[in-house]
N, C-alpha and C positions, 0 to 999 in steps of 0.2 A: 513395882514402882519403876518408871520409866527415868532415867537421865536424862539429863538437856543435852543436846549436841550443838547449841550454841549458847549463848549470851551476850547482846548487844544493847546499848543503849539511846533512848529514843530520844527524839528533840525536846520533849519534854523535860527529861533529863530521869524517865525509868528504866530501870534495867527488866530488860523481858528475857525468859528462857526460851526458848524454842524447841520443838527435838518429838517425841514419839506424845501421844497425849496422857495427863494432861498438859495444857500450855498454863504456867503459871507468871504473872508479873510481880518483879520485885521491886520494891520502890527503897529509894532511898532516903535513909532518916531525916525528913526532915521534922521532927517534932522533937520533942526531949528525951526523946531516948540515948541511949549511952552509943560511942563513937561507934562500934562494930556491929552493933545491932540492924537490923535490914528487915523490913515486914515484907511478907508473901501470902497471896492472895491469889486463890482458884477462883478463875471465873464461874466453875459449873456451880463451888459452893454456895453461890448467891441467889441460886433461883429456890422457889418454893415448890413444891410437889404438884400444884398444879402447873406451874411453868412448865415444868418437866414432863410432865405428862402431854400438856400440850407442844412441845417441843418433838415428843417421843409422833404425835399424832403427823405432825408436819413431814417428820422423816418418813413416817411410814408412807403417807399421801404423796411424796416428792419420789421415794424408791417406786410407788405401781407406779407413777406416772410414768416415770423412765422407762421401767418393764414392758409397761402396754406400749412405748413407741420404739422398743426394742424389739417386742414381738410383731412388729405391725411391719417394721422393717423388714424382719425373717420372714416374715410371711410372701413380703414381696417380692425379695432376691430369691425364693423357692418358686415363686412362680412364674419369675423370667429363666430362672435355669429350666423349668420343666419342658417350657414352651422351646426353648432353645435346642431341647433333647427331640421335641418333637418334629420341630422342624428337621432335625439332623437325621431322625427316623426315616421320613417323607423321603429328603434329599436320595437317601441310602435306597431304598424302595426300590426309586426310579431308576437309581445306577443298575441295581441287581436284577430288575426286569428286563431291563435292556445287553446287561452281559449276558443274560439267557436268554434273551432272541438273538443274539450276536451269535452262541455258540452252535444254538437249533441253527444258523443258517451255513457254519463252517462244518456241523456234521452232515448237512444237504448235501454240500461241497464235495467236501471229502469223502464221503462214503459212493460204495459203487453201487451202482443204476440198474438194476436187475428189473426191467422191464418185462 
């Protein structure tokens, strides 16, 4: 059972707990009940099992949807990095082709000419 970690009271004049779930409201006597007595009331307790069920269905359908546009996201940032690696491949290519016809032409150079 979780603790409140706060309690404050609303314009109405109910005192609500706050804190880890559940969240429970506490109202203040106003009926005839005796001075220190206080009624508290779970929200979850008030649904019937088909609420619930239905509620359980809503989360499930609201978590894929998130999922699928989670994975829809990954999908995309995987396919600008790839292309970005590809490009970078390319770029590299072209460098290291050219520092090996740069070196093929300073061993031209350099080396001697035995004709």
């Amino acid at each position: 059972m979780a603790v409140p970690t706060s309690i404050y009271q609303t314009s109405t004049g109910q005192y609500t707990a706050t804190g880890d779930m559940p969240t429970y409201q506490i109202r203040a006597p106003t009926t005839g009940l005796p001075q220190g007595v206080v009624m508290a009331a779970s929200p979850g307790s008030l649904h019937s099992p088909q609420q619930l069920a239905e509620e359980a269905t809503r989360k499930r359908e609201l978590r894929l949807m998130k999922n699928r546009e989670a994975a829809k996201e990954c999908r995309r940032r995987k396919k600008e990095y790839v292309k970005c690696l590809e490009s970078r491949v390319a770029v590299l290519e072209v460098q290291n082709k050219k520092l090996i016809e740069e070196l093929e032409t300073l061993k031209d150079i350099c080396s001697p000419k035995t004709d």
